[in-house]
SEVO-804505 format. One record per residue: x, y, z of N, C-alpha, C in turn; residue in one letter. Coordinates in steps of 0.001 Angstrom, whole numbers. Atoms other than C-alpha are relative to their C-alpha. Example, Ala and Ser with C-alpha at 12.3 -4.5 7.8 and 13.67 -1.06 7.14 Angstrom:
BEGIN
{nX = 890 nY = -1190 nZ = 0 caX = 12300 caY = -4500 caZ = 7800 cX = 900 cY = 1200 cZ = 0 rest = a}
{nX = -820 nY = -1190 nZ = -60 caX = 13670 caY = -1060 caZ = 7140 cX = -770 cY = 1090 cZ = 730 rest = s}
***
This chain:
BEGIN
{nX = 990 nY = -868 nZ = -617 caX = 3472 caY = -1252 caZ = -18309 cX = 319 cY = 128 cZ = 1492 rest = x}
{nX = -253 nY = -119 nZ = -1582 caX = 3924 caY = 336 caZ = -14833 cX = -888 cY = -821 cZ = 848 rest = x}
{nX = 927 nY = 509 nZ = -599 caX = 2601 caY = -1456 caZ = -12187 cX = 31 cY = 559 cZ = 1679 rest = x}
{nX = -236 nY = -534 nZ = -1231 caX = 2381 caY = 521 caZ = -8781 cX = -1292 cY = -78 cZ = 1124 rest = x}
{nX = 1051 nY = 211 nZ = -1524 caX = 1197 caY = -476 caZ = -4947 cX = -141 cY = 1282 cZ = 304 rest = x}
{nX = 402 nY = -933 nZ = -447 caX = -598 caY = 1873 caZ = -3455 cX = -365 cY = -112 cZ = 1960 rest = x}
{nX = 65 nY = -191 nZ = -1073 caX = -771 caY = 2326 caZ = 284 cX = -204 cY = 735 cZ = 980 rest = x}
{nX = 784 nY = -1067 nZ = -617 caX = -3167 caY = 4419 caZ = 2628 cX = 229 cY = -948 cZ = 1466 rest = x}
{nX = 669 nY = 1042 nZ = -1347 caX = -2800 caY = 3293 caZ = 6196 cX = -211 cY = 1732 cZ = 948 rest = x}
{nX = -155 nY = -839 nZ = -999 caX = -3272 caY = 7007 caZ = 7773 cX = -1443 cY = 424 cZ = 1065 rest = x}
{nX = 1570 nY = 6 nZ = -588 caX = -7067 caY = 6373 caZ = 8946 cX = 127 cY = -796 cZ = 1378 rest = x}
{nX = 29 nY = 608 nZ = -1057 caX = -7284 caY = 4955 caZ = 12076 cX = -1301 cY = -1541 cZ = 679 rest = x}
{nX = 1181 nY = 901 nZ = 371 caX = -10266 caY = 3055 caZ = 10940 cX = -462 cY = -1223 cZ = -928 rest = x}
{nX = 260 nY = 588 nZ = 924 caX = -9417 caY = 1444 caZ = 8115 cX = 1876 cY = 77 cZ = -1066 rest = x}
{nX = -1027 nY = -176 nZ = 1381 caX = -6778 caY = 389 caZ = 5384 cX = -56 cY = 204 cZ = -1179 rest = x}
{nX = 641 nY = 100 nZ = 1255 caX = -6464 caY = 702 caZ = 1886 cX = 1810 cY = -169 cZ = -975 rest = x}
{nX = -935 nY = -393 nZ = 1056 caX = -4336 caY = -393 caZ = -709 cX = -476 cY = -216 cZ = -1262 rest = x}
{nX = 405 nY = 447 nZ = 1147 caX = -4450 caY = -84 caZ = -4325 cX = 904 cY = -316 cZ = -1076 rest = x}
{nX = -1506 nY = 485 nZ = 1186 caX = -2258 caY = -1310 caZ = -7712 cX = -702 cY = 747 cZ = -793 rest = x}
{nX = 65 nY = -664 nZ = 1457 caX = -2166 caY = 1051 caZ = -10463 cX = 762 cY = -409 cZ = -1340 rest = x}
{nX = -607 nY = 781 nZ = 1360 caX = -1748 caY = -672 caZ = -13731 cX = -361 cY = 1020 cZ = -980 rest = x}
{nX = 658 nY = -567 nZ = 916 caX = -1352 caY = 1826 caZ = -16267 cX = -290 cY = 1422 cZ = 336 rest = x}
{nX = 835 nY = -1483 nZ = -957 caX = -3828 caY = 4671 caZ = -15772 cX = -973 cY = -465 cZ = 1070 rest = x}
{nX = 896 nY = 237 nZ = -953 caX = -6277 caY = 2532 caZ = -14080 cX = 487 cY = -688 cZ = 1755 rest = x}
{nX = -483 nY = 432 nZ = -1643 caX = -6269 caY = 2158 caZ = -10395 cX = -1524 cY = -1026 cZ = 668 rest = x}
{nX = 959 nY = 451 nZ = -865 caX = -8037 caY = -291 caZ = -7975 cX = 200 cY = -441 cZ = 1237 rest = x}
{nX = 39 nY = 280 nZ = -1583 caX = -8650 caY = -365 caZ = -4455 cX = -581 cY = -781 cZ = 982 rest = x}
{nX = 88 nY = 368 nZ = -726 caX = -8816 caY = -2183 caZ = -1728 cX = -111 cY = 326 cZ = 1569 rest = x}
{nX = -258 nY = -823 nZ = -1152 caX = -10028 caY = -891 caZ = 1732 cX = -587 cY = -1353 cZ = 1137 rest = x}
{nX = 382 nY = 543 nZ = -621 caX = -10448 caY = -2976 caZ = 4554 cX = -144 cY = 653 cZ = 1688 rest = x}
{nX = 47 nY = -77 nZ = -1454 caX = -11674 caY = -1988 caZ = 8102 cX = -261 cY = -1174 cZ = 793 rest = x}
{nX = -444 nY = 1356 nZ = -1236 caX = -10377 caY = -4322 caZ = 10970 cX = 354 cY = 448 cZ = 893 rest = x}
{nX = -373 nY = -545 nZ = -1404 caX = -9793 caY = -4257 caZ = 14038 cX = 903 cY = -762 cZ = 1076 rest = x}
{nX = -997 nY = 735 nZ = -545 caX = -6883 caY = -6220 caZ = 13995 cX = 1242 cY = 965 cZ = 74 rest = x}
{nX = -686 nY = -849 nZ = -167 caX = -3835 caY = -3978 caZ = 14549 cX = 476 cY = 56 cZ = -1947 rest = x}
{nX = -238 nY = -241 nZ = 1589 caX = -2969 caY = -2231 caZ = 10624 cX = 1456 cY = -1178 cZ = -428 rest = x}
{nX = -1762 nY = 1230 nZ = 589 caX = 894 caY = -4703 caZ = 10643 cX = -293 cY = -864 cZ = 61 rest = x}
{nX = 250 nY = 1246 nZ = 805 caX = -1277 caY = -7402 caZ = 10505 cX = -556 cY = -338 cZ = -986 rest = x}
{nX = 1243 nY = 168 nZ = 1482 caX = -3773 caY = -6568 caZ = 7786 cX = 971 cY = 323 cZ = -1059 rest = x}
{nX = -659 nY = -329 nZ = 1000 caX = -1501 caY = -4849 caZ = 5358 cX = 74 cY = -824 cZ = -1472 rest = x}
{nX = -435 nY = 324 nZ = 1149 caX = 316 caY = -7322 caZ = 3813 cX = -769 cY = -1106 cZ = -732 rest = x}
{nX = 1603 nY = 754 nZ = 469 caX = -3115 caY = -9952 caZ = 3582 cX = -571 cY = 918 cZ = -1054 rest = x}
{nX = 393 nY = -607 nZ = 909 caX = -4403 caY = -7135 caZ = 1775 cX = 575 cY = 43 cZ = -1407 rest = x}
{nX = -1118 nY = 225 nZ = 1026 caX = -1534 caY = -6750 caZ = -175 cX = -146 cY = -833 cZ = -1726 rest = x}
{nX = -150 nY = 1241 nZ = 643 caX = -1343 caY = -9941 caZ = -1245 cX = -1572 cY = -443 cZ = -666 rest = x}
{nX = 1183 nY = 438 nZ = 313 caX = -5108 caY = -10552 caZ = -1732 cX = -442 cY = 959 cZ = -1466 rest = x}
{nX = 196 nY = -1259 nZ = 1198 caX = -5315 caY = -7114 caZ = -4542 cX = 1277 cY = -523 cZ = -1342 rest = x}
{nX = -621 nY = 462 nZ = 1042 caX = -2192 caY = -9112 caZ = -6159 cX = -365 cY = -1664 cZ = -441 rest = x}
{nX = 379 nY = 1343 nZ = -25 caX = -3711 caY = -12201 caZ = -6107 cX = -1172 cY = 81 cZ = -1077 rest = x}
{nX = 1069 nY = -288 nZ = 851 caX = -6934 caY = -10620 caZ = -7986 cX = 400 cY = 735 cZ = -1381 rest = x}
{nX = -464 nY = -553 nZ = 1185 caX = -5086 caY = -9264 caZ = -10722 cX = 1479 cY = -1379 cZ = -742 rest = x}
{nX = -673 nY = 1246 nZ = 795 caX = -2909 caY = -12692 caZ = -11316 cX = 1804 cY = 779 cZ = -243 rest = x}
{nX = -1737 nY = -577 nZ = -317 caX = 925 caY = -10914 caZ = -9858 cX = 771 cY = 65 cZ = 501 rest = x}
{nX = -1019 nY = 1080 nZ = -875 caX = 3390 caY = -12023 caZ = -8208 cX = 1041 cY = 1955 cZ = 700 rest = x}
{nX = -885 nY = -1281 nZ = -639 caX = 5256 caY = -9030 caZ = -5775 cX = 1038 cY = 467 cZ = -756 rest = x}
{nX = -1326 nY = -411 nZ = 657 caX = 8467 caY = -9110 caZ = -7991 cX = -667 cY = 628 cZ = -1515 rest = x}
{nX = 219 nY = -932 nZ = 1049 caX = 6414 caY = -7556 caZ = -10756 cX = -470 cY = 1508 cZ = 7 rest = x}
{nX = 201 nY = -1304 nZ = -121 caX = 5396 caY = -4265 caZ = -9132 cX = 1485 cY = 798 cZ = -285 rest = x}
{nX = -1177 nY = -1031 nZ = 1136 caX = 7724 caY = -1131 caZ = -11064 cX = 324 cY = 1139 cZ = 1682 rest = x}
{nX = 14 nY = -1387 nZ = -1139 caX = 7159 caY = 1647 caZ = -7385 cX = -1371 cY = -610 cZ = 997 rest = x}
{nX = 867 nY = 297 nZ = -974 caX = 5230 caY = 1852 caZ = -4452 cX = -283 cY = 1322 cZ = 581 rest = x}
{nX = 364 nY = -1068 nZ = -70 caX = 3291 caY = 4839 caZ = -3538 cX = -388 cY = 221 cZ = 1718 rest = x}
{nX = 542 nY = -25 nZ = -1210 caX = 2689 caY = 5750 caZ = 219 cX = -1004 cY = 1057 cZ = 639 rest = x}
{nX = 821 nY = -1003 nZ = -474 caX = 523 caY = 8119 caZ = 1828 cX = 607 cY = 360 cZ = 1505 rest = x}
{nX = -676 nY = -379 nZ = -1322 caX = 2400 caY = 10047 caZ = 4813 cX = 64 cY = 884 cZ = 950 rest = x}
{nX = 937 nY = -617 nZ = -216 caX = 73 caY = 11598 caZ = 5904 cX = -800 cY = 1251 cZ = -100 rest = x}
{nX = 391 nY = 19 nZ = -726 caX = -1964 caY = 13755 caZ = 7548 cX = -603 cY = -1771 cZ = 384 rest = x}
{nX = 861 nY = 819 nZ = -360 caX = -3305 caY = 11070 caZ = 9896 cX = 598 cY = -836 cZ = 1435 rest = x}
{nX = -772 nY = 442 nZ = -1197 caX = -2411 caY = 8617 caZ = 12938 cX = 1158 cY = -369 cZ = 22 rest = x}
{nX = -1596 nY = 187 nZ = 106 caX = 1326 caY = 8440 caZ = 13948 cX = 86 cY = -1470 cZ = -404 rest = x}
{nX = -304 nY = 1046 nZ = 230 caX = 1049 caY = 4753 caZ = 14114 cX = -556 cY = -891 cZ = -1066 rest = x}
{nX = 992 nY = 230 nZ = 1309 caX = -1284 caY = 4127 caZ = 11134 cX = 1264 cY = 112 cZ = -1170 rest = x}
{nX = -1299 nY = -482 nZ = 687 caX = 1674 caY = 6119 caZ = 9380 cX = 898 cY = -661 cZ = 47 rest = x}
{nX = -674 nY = 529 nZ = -162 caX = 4104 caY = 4222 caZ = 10699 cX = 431 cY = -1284 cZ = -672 rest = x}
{nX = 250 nY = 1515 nZ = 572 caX = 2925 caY = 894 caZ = 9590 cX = 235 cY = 90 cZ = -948 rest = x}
{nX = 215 nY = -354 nZ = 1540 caX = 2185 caY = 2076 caZ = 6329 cX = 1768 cY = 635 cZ = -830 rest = x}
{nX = -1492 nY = 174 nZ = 405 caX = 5972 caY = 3400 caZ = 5531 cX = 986 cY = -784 cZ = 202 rest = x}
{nX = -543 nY = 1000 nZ = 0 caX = 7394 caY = 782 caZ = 6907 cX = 136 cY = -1087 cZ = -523 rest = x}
{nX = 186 nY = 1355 nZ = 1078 caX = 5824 caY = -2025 caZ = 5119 cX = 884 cY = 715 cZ = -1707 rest = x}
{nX = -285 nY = -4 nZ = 1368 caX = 6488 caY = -134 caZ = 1865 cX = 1336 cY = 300 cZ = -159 rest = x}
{nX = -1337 nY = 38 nZ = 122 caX = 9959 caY = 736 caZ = 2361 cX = 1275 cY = -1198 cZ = 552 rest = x}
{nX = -985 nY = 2000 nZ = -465 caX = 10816 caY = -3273 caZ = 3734 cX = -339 cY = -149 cZ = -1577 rest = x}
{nX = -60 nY = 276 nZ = 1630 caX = 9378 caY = -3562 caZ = -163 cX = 891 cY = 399 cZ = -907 rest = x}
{nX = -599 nY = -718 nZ = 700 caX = 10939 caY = -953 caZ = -1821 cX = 1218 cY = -879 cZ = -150 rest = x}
{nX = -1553 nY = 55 nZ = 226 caX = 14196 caY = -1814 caZ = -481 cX = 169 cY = -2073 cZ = -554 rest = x}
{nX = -48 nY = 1007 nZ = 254 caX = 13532 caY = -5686 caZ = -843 cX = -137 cY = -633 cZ = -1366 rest = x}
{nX = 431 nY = 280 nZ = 1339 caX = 12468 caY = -5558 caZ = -4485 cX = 866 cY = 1330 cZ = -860 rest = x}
{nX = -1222 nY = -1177 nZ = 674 caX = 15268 caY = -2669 caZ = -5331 cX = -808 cY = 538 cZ = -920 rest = x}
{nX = 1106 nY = -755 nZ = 906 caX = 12115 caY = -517 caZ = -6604 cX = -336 cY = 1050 cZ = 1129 rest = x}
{nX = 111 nY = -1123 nZ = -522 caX = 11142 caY = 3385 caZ = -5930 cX = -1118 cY = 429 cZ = 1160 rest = x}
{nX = 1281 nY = 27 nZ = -505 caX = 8913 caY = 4118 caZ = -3038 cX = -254 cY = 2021 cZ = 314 rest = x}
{nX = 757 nY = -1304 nZ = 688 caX = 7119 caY = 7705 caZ = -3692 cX = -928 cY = 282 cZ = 1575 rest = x}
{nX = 755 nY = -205 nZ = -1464 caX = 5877 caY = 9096 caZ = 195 cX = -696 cY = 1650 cZ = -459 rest = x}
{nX = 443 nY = -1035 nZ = 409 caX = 3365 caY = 11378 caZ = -911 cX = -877 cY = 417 cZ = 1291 rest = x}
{nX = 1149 nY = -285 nZ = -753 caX = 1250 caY = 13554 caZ = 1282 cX = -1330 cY = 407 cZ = -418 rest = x}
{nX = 1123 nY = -36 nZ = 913 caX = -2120 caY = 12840 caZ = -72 cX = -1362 cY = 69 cZ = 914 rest = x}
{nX = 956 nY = 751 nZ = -807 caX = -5817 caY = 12336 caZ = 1430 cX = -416 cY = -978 cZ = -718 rest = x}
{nX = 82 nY = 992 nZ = -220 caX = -5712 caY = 9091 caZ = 825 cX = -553 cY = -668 cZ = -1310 rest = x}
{nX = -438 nY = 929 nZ = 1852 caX = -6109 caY = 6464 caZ = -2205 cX = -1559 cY = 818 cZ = -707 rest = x}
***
């Protein structure tokens, strides 16, 4: 079964990621007001932690690339393409509004 991260950082207010297992999706949004490259991958990790999955089992990684803040954006393709390329899996930069 596919298992795909999901990744919204283009708000300036807030993060969000979600894992789509399947058809079903679930999200995670956190507003902080710690800079987004430190929340990310806490989040990350906390949405794979609640579903019992270890990073090397996600199949793609979905990004959101915007509309939204340059550096919101930034964060947000960056983290997922240090994944992509670190877990030799597809990362999908869609321009969406958001998860």
């Amino acid at each position: 079964m596919k298992k795909i991260l999901i990744i919204d950082s283009s708000n300036n207010q807030e993060i969000k990621v979600g894992l789509r297992i399947g058809k079903k999706t679930e999200n995670l949004t956190s507003k902080t007001r710690m800079p987004k490259s430190q929340a990310v991958l806490p989040l990350i990790y906390k949405l794979l932690k609640k579903h019992n999955l270890k990073i090397t089992e996600i199949n793609g990684i979905e990004v959101n690339r915007g509309p939204g803040s340059f550096t919101g954006l930034r964060v947000g393709l960056s983290v997922a393409n240090a994944l992509g390329f670190a877990l030799s899996i597809p990362v999908n930069k869609k321009k969406v509004g958001g998860i």
